[in-house]
C-alpha positions as CSV (number, residue, x, y, z in Angstrom):
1,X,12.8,-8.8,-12.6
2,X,14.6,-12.2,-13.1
3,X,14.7,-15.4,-11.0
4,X,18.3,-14.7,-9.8
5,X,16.6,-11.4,-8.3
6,X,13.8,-13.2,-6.9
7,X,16.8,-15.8,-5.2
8,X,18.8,-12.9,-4.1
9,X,15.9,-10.9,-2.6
10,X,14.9,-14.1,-0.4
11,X,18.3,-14.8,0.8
12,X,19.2,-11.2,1.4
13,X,20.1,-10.4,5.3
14,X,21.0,-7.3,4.6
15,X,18.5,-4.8,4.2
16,X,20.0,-2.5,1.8
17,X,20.5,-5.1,-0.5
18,X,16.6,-6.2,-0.7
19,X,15.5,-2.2,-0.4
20,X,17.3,-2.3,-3.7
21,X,15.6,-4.7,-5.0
22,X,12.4,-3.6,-4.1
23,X,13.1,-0.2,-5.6
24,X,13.6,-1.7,-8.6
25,X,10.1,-3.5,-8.5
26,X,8.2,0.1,-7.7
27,X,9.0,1.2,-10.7
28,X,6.4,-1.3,-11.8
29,X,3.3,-2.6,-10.5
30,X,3.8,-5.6,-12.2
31,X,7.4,-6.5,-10.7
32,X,5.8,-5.4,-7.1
33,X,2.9,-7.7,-7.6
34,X,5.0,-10.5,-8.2
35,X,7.4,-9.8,-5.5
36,X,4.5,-10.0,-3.0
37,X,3.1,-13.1,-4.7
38,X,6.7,-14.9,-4.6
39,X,6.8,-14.6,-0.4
40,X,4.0,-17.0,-0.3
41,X,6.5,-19.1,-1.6
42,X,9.4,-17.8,0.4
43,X,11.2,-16.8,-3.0
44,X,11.7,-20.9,-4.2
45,X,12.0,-20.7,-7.4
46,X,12.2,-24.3,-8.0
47,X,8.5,-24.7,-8.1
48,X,8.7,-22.9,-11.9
49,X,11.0,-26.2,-13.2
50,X,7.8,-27.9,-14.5
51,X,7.3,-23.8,-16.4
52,X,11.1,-24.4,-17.7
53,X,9.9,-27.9,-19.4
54,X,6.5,-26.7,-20.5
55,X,8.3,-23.5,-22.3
56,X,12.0,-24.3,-22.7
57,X,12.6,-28.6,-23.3
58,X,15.9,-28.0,-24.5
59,X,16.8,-26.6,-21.2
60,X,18.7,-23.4,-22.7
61,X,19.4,-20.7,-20.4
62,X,16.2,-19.4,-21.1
63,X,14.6,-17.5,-17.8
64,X,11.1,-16.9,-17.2
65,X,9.5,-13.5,-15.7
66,X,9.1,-13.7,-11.6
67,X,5.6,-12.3,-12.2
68,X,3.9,-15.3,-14.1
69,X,2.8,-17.4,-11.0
70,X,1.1,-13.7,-9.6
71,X,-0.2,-13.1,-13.0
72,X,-2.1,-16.3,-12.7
73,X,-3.1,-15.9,-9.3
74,X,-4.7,-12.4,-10.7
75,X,-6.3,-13.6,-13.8
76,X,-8.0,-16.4,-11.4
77,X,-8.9,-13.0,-9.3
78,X,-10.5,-11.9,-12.3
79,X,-12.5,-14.8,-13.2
80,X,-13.9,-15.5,-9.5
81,X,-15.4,-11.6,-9.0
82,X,-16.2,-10.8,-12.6
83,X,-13.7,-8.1,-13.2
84,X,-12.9,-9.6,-16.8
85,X,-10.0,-7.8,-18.6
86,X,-9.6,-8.0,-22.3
87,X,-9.8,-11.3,-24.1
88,X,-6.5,-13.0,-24.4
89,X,-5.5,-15.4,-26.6
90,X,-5.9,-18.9,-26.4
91,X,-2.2,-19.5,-25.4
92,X,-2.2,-17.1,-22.9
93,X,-5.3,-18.7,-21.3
94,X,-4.1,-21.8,-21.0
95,X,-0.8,-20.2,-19.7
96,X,-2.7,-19.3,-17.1
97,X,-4.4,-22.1,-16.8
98,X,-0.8,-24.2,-16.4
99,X,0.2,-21.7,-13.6
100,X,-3.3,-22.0,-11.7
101,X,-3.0,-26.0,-11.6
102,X,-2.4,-26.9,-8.2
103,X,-2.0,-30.5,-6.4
104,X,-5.3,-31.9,-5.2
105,X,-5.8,-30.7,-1.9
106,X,-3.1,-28.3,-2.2
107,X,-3.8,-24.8,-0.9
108,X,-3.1,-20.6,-1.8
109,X,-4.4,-18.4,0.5
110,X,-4.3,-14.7,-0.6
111,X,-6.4,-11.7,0.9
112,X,-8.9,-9.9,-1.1
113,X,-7.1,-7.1,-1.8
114,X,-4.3,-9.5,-3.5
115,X,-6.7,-10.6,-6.2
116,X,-8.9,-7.7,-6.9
117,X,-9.2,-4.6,-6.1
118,X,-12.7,-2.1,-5.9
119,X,-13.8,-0.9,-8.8
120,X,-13.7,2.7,-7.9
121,X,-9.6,2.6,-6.7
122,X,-9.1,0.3,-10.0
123,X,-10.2,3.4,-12.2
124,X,-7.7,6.0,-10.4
125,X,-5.1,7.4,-12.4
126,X,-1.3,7.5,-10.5
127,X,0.1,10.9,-10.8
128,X,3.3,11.0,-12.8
129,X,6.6,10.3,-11.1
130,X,7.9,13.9,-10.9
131,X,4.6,14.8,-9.0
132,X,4.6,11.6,-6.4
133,X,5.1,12.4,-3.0
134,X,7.4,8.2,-2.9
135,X,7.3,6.0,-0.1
136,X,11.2,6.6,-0.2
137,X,11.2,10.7,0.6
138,X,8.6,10.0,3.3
139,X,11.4,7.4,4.6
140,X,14.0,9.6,4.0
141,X,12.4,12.7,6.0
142,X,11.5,10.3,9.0
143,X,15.1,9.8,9.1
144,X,16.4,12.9,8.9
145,X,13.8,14.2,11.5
146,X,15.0,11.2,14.1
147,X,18.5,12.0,13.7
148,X,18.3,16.0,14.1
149,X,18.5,16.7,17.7
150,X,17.2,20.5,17.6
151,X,14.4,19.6,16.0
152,X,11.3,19.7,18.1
153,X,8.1,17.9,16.4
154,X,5.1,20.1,16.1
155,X,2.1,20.1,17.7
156,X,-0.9,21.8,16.5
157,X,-3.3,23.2,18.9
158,X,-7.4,23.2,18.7
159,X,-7.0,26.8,18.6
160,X,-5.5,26.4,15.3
161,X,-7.5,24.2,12.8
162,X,-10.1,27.3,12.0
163,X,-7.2,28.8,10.8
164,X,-7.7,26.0,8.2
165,X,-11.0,25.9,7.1
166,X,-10.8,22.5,7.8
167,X,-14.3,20.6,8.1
168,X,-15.6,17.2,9.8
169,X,-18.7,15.9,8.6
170,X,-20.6,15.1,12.3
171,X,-21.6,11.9,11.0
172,X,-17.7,11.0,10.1
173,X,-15.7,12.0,12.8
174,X,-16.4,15.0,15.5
175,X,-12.9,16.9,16.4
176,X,-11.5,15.8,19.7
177,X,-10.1,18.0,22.1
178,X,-7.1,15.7,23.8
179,X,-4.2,15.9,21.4
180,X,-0.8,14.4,22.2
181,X,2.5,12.9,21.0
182,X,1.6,9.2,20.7
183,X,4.0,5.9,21.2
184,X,5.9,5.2,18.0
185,X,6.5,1.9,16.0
186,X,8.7,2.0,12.3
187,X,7.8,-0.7,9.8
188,X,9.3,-0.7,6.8
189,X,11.2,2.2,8.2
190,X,7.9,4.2,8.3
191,X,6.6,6.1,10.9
192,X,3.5,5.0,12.9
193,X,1.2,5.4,15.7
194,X,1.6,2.2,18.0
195,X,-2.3,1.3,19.1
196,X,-1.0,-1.7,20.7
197,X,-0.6,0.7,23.4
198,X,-4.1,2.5,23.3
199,X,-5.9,-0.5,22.2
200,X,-7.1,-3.8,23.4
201,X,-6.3,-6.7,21.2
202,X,-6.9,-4.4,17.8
203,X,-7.9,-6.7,15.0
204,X,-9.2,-5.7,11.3
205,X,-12.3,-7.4,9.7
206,X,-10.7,-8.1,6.1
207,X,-12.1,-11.4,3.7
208,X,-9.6,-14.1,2.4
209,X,-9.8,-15.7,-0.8
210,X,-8.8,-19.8,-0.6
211,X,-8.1,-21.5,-3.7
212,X,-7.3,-25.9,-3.4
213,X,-6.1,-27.9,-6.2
214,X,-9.1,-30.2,-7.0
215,X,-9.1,-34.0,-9.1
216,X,-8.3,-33.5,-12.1
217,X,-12.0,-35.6,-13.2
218,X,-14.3,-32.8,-12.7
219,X,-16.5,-31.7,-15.5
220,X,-16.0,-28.0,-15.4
221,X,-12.6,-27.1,-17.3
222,X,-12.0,-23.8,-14.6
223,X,-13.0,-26.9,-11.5
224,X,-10.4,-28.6,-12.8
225,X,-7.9,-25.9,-11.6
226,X,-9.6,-25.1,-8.3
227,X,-12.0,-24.5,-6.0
228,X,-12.1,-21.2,-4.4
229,X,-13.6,-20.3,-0.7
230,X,-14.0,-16.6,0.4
231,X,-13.9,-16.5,4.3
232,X,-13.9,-13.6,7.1
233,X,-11.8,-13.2,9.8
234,X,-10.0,-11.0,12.0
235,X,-6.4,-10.2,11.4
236,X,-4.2,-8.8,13.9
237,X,-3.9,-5.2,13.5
238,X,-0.2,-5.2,13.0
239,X,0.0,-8.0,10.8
240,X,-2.2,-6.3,8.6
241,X,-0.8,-2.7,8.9
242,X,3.0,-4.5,8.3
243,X,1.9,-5.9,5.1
244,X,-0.1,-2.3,4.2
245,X,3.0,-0.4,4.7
246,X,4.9,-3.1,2.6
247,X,2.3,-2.2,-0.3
248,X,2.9,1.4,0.2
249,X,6.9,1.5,0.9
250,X,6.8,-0.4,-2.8
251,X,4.7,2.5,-4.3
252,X,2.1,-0.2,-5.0
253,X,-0.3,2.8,-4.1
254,X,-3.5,1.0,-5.4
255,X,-3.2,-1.8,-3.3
256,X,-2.5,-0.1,-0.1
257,X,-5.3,2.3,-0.5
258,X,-7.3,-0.5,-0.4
259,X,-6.0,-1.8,2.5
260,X,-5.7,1.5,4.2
261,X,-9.3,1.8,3.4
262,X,-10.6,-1.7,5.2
263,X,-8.5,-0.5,7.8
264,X,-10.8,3.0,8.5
265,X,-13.6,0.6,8.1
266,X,-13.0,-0.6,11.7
267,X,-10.8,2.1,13.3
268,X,-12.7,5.2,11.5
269,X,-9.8,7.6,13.5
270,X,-7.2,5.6,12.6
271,X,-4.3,8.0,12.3
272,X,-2.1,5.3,10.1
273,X,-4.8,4.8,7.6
274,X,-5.7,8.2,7.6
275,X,-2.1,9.5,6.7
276,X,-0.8,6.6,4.3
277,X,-4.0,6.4,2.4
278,X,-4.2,9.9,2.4
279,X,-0.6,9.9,0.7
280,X,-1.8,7.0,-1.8
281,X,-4.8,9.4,-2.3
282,X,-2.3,12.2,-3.2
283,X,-0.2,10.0,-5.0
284,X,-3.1,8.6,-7.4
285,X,-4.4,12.5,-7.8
286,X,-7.5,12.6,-5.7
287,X,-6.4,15.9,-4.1
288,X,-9.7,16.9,-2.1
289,X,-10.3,13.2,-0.7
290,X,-6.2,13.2,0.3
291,X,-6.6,16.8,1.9
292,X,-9.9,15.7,3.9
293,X,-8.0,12.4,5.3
294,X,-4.7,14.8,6.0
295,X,-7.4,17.2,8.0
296,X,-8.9,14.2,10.0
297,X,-5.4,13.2,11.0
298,X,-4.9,16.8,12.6
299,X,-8.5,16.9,14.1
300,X,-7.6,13.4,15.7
301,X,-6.4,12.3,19.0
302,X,-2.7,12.3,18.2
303,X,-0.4,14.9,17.0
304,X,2.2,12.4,15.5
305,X,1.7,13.2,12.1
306,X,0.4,17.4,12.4
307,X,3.5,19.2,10.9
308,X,3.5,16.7,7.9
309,X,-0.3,16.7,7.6
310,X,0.1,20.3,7.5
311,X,2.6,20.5,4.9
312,X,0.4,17.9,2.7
313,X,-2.3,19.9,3.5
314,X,-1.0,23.1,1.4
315,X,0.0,20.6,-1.4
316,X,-3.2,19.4,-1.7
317,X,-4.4,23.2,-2.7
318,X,-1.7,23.8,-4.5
319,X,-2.2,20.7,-7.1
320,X,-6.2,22.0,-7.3
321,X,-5.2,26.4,-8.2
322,X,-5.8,27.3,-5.1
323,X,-2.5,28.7,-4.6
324,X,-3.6,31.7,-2.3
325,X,-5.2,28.8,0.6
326,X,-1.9,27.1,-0.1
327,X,0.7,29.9,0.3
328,X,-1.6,30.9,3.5
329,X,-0.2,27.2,4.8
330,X,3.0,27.6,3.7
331,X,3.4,30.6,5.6
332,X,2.2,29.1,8.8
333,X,4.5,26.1,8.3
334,X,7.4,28.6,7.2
335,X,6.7,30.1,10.8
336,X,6.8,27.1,12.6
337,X,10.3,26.9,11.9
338,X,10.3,22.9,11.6
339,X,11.2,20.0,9.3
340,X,9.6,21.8,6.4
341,X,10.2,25.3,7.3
342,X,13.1,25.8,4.5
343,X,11.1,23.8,2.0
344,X,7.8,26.2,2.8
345,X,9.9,29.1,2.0
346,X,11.3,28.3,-1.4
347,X,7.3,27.6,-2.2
348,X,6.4,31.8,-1.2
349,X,9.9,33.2,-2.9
């Protein structure tokens, strides 16, 4: 991705013209890192000039990669938790060390989840393209579904999860018996369950990592660059969730799992989390943990997300062998004759 992207991105008003762009940066997590790290910046590029002197003095057309300053910002990540990649060279630490100088007293304020992520969602593997369920086909059915006036959404009873096998641990989540169509919000031109309606001021518990320029007379050679501060604090629900669903409608599915994950942290029931992460699940091949998240969102309170659960649900058993549990669901979902009736079909022929 090139500076005249990042420019064009931030002075977009039309949304087609940045979904473009931030197609282009799913591709790779690298472009979609950046991309997030360049709105903390509101896409300025003139803050690389003092880069273009360091790495170009002659001032010839040369144009640096949008991702440095993010690359930086995750290198210092790396260096404050202990998550050390590979040695690099000497030049490319003090690269980074050029891109982490900041003014004295001059601030970055990043969430965790920007810097580092847990160890155990850092060793997934993502699935390869052809077999990702993308952020853009979940759009793209949403859509479809909104603008189809016979369709009628689909609301799975009680009476049928044993159908399912499904299973709640009693120390997770017990099944509720009230079930209903919830109050919608789209972000990102995703799907969700509003709880501004069904909760009272909702807030998530998340950590944020502060990092301010210090004198350049300390001793310490990484003091010289920074000083970092890890605070708590309670983000608005939505503000969180909008920048989650920004993660996941980039295909940045690492990232958002994360997020998704601090999310069920507080909300446990949280249909959101439960669906999107159970799609980044899905997405980074951790089949039985996706299905078990798709399963809590139809045991929930809300029915919002049952027919695509469902049809997730039979997925998940078909990407493990299990293809007689899975044609068993596509028949009930062929039956239903819904969104993903046709679809179900084509999977028994």
């Amino acid at each position: 991705m090139s500076r005249k992207d990042l420019e064009r991105y931030g002075a977009a008003t039309d949304n087609a013209d940045r979904n473009d762009i931030e197609m282009q940066s799913s591709y790779n997590e690298f472009d979609s890192d950046a991309l997030e790290g360049w709105e903390k910046l509101n896409y300025d590029t003139k803050v690389m000039k003092r880069l273009d002197k360091k790495f170009n003095p002659s001032g010839s057309g040369f144009i640096i990669v949008s991702g440095v300053l993010v690359v930086g910002v995750i290198f210092a990540g790396y260096m404050l938790f202990g998550n050390h990649p590979e040695e690099t060279t000497n030049q490319e630490q003090n690269d980074n060390q050029v891109l982490l100088s900041l003014e004295e007293g001059q601030e970055m304020q990043f969430d965790e989840s920007d810097l580092v992520l847990p160890q155990q969602i850092e060793d997934m593997s993502i699935a390869p393209l052809e077999e990702q369920i993308k952020a853009e086909t979940i759009k793209n059915d949403f859509q479809e579904k909104k603008s189809d006036p016979d369709l009628i959404p689909i609301e799975l009873t009680i009476e049928d999860l044993p159908i399912l096998d499904i299973e709640i641990e009693p120390e997770v989540l017990e099944p509720v018996r009230e079930h209903f169509y919830a109050k919608e919000v789209y972000l990102h031109d995703l799907k969700l369950v509003d709880y501004r309606k069904y909760r009272s001021n909702p807030t998530v518990k998340t950590k944020q990592i502060i990092l301010t320029g210090t004198p350049a007379n300390k001793e310490n050679q990484h003091a010289e660059e920074f000083d970092q501060t890890v605070r708590e604090l309670d983000v608005p629900y939505v503000e969180y969730l909008d920048k989650t669903m920004r993660y996941f409608s980039r295909n940045s599915y690492k990232r958002a799992l994360a997020r998704f994950e601090t999310i069920l942290a507080t909300y446990k029931d949280d249909i959101n989390a439960n669906f999107y992460g159970g799609l980044c699940l899905f997405n980074l091949k951790e089949y039985d943990r996706a299905q078990k998240l798709f399963e809590t969102c139809i045991n929930g309170k809300y029915s919002n997300f049952d027919e695509e659960a469902l049809w997730l649900i039979a997925q998940c058993h078909e990407k493990k062998g299990n293809t007689v549990k899975a044609n068993e669901i596509y028949k009930k979902v062929a039956e239903q004759n819904g969104f993903y009736s046709a679809q179900a079909k084509e999977k028994l022929k």
